[in-house]
C-alpha positions in Angstrom: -18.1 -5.8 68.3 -20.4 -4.8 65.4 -18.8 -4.9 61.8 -19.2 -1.0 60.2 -21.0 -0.9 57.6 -19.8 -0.2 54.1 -20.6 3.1 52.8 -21.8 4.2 49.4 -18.1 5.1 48.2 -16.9 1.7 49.3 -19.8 0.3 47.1 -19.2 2.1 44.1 -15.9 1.3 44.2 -15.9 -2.0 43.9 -18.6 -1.2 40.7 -15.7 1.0 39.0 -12.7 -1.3 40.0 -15.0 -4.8 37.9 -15.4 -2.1 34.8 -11.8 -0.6 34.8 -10.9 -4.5 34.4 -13.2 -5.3 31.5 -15.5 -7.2 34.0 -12.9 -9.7 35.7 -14.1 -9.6 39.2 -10.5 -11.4 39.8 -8.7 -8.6 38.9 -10.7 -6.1 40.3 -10.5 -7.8 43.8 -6.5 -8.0 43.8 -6.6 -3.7 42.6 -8.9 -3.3 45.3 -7.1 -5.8 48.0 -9.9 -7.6 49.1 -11.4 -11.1 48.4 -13.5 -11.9 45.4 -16.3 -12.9 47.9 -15.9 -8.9 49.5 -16.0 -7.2 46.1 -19.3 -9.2 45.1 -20.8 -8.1 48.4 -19.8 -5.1 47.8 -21.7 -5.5 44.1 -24.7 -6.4 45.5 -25.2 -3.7 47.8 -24.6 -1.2 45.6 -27.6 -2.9 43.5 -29.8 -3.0 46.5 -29.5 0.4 47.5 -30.5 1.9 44.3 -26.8 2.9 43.5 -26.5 0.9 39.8 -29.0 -0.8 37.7 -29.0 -4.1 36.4 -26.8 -3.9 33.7 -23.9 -2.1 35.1 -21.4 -4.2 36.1 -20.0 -7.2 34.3 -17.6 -7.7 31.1 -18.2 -4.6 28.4 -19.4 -6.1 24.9 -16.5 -4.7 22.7 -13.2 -3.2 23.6 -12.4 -0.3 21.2 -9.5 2.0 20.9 -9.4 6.0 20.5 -9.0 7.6 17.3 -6.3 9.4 18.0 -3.2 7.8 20.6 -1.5 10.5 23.2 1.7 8.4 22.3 3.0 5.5 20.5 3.9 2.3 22.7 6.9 2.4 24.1 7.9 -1.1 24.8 7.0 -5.0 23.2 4.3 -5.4 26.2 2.8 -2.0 25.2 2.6 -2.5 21.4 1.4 -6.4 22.8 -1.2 -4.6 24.9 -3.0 -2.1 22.0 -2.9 -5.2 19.7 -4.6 -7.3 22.0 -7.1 -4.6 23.1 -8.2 -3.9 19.0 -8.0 -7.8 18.1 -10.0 -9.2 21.7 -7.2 -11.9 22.5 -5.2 -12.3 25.7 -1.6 -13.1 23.6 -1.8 -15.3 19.7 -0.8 -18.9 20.2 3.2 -19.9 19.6 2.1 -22.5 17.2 1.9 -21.1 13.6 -1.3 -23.0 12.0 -0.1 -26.3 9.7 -0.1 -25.1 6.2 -1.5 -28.1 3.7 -0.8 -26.4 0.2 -4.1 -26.4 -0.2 -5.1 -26.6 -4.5 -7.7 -23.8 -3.7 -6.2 -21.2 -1.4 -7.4 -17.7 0.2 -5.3 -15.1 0.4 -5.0 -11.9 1.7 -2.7 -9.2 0.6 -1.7 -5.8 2.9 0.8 -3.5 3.1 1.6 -0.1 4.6 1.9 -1.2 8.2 4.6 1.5 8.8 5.5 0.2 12.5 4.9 1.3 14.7 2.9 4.1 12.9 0.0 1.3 12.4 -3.1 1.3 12.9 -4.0 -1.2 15.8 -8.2 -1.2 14.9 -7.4 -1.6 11.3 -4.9 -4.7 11.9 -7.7 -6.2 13.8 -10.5 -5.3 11.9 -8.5 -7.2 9.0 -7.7 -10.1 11.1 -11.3 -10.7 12.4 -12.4 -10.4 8.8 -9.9 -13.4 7.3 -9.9 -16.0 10.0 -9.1 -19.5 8.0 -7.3 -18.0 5.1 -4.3 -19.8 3.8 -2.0 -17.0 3.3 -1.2 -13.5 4.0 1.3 -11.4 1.5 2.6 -8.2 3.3 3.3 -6.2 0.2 5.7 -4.1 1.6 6.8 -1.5 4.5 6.0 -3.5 7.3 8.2 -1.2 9.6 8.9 2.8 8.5 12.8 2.9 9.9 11.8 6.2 11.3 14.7 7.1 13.4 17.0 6.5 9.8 15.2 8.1 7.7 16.3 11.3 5.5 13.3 13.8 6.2 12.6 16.0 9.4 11.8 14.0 12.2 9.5 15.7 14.6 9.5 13.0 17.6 12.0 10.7 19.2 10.9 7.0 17.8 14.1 4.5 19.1 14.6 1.5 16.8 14.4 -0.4 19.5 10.7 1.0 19.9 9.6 0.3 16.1 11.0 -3.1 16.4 9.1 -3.8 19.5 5.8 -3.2 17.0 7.2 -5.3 14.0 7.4 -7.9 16.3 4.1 -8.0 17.8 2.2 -7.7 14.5 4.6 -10.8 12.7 3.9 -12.7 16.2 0.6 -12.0 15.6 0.1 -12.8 12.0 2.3 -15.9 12.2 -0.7 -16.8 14.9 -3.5 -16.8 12.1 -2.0 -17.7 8.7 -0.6 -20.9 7.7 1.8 -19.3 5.4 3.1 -15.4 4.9 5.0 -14.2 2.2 6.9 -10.7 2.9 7.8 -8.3 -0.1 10.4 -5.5 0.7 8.8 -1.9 0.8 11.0 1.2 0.5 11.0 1.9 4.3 12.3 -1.9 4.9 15.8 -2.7 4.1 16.5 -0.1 1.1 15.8 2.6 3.9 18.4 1.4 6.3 20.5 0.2 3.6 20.7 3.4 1.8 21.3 5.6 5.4 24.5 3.1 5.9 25.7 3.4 2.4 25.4 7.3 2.2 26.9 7.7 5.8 29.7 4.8 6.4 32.6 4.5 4.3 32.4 1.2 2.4 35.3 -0.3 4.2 33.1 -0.1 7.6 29.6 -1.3 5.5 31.8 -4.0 4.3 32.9 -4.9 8.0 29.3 -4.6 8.9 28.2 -6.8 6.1 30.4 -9.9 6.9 29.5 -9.7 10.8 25.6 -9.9 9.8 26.2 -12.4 7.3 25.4 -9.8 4.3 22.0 -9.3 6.3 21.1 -5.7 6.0 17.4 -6.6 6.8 16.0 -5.8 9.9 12.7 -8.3 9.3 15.3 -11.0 8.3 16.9 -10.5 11.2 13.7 -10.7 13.6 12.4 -13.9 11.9 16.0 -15.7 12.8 15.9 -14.7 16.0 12.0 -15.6 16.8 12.5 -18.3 14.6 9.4 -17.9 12.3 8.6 -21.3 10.3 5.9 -20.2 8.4 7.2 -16.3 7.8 9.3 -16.1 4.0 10.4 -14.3 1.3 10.5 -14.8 -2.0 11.7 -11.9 -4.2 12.0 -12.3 -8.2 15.5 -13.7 -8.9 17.1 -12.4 -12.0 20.7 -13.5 -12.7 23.0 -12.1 -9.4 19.8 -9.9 -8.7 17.3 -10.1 -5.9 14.3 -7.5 -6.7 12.8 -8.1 -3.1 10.2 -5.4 -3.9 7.9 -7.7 -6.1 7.4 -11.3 -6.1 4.9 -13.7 -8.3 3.1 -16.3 -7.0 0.9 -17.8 -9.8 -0.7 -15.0 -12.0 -0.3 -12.5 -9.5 2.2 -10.3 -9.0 2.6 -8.1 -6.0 4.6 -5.0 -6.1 6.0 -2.2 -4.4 7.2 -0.4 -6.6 8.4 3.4 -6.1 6.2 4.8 -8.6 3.0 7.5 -7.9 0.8 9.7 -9.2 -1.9 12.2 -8.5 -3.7 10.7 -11.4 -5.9 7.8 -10.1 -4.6 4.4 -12.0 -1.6 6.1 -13.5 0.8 4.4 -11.2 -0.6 1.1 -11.8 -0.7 1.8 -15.9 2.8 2.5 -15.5 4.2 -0.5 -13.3 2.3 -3.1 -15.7 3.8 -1.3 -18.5 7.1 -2.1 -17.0 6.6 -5.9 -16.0 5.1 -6.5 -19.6 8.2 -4.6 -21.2 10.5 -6.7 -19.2 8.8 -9.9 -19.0 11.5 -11.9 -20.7 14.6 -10.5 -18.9 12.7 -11.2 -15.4 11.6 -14.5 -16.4 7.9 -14.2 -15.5 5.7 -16.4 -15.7 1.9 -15.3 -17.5 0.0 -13.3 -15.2 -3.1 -11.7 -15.1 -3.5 -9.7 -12.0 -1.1 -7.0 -10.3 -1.4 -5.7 -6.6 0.6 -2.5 -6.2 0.7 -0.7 -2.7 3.3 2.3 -1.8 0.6 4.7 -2.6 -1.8 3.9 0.2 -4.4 4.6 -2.0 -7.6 1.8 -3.2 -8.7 1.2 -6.4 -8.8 -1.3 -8.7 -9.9 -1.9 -12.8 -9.7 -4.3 -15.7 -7.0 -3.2 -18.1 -6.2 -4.2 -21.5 -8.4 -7.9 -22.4 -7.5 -10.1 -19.5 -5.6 -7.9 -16.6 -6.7 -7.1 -13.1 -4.9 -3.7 -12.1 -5.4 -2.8 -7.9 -3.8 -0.4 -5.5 -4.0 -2.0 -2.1 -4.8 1.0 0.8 -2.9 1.0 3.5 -2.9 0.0 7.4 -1.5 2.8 9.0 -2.0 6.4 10.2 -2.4 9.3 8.4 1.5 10.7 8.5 1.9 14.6 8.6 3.5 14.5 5.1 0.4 13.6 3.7 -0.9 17.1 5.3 1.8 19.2 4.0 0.2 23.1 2.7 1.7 21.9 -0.8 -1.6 20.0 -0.9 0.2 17.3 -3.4 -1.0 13.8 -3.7 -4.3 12.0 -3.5 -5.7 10.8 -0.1 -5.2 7.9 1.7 -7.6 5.0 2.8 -7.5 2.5 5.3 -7.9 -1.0 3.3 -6.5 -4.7 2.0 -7.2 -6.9 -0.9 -8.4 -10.5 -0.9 -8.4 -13.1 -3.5 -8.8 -16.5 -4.1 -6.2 -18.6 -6.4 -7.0 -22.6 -7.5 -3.6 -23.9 -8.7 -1.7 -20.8 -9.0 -5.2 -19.2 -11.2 -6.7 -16.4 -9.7 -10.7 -16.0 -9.8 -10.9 -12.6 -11.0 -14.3 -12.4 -10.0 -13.1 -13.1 -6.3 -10.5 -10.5 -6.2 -11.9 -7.3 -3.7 -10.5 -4.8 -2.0 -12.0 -3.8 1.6 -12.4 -0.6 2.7 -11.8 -0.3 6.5 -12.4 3.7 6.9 -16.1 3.8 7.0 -16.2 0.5 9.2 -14.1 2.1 11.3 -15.5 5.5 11.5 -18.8 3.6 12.2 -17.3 1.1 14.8 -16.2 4.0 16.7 
């Protein structure tokens, strides 16, 4: 008995299934439920009967995400999934990189992830960029705490949800750098903290306190329960306080301090008038350059005879605050800061900041 012969639909078919899987032929075989052998055939037909041309089928030459997302992820494997679709991996390897202490050390500072608000392109477009640095400092609101925050809320975003994102971007950054450092933003643990505090009588915050082991931390948490070797905090100790929303490593400080303006550089002006007032009672040691995010804003300049002043951008989306008709505030742009420190010195001359929106808006 004759075998029919396949039509042009069949044909095409197999075409669309090898695209829809980013050129695996293996995948597309299994979604079409035929052998590998069948879906080639299938291929080559198509090319002989004047269907495709040459350059059709196979794997496409970069992956890229929309501009806007219909919805956030819902579960780890979906936040997993958009990651590895901006960053071009299949999953980050579970061995963190060996961290020497080098004497001469890269780092790379970011903040404003606001999980699961992020933005997936500009994550990767960062991590592409700083393959073989030493360090990352994530200077601050990491996660958002959506579903505890004070303001109107105008969609459902479960905890469980924004976890699911914190997770896969410190799985993923534990991946690449040898060492990360981790400085409390205000939508980190003062934004939970402060929703318990106002809403719980103390007896029950107290109750809640022993059982986590006075962990009010969210991050902390995660990081204990993924067990994160190379993941850390180290906030400025002074006396029985912990300010967990700065830390010094060096001459840099890193900050994220609660303090903005509409003025460009008057937020920063302010903050380094602050550390140099209280220098002594916070036991700094000499610095030279301050990083401040919180105002998802760039910009950087030399201020007074030997200081570095930046504002760090920001690597997540545009939140509808930021569009209110009060048309307060400046702008935000997509960015992170890199330097270079040799035995705790930073090479001012190294220090940059990189800014991801026109990269992106050309990439797209």
């Amino acid at each position: 008995m004759a075998t029919p012969s396949l039509t042009d639909e069949e044909c095409l078919a197999a075409v669309t299934a090898i695209q829809a899987h980013g050129g695996n032929t293996t995948e597309a075989a299994v979604a079409l439920g035929v052998s590998r052998t069948t879906l080639q055939h299938r291929v080559v037909l198509a090319r002989s009967r004047g269907l495709i041309g040459k350059q059709d089928v196979g794997r496409p030459k970069r992956k890229t995400l929309p501009e806007v997302y219909d919805r956030l992820p819902q579960t780890a494997d979906e936040c997993w999934a958009v990651l590895d679709t901006a960053i071009g991996r299949t999953r980050p390897q579970p061995k963190p990189p060996v961290y020497r202490s080098p004497k001469t050390k890269r780092i790379v500072i970011a903040s404003d992830f606001h999980a699961p608000f992020h933005r997936p392109d500009a994550v990767a477009a960062m991590l592409a960029a700083t393959k073989g640095f030493d360090q990352l400092i994530i200077n601050g609101d990491l996660q958002d705490s959506y579903s505890v925050s004070r303001f109107v809320k105008y969609e459902a975003v479960p905890w469980e949800r924004e976890m699911a994102a914190v997770d896969a971007l410190l799985a993923s950054f534990a991946a690449q750098y040898p060492d990360v450092l981790i400085v409390d933003g205000n939508h980190d643990r003062p934004r939970f903290e402060k929703a318990l505090r106002s809403q719980v009588p103390l007896e029950i915050v107290h109750v809640i306190e022993y059982l986590t082991g006075g962990e009010f931390s969210a991050i902390r948490v995660l990081m204990k329960r993924k067990g994160y070797q190379n993941i850390r905090f180290a906030p400025i100790k002074v006396g029985r306080h912990s300010l967990s929303w700065c830390a010094q490593q060096g001459d840099l400080i890193v900050t994220h301090a609660e303090k903005y303006s509409k003025v460009p550089g008057a937020a920063l002006r302010g903050i380094e008038e602050w550390f140099s007032d209280q220098h002594d009672v916070l036991g700094l040691d000499p610095w030279r350059v301050l990083v401040q995010a919180h105002t998802h804003a760039l910009g950087m300049f030399p201020w007074r005879s030997d200081r570095l002043l930046v504002e760090g951008g920001a690597l997540c989306a545009v939140h509808g605050y930021q569009l209110d008709a009060r048309v307060a505030g400046r702008g935000q742009r997509l960015g992170y800061v890199t330097l270079t420190q040799t035995d705790g010195v930073t090479d001012l001359n190294s220090v940059r900041f990189h800014w991801l929106d026109p990269v992106l808006r050309e990439a797209a």
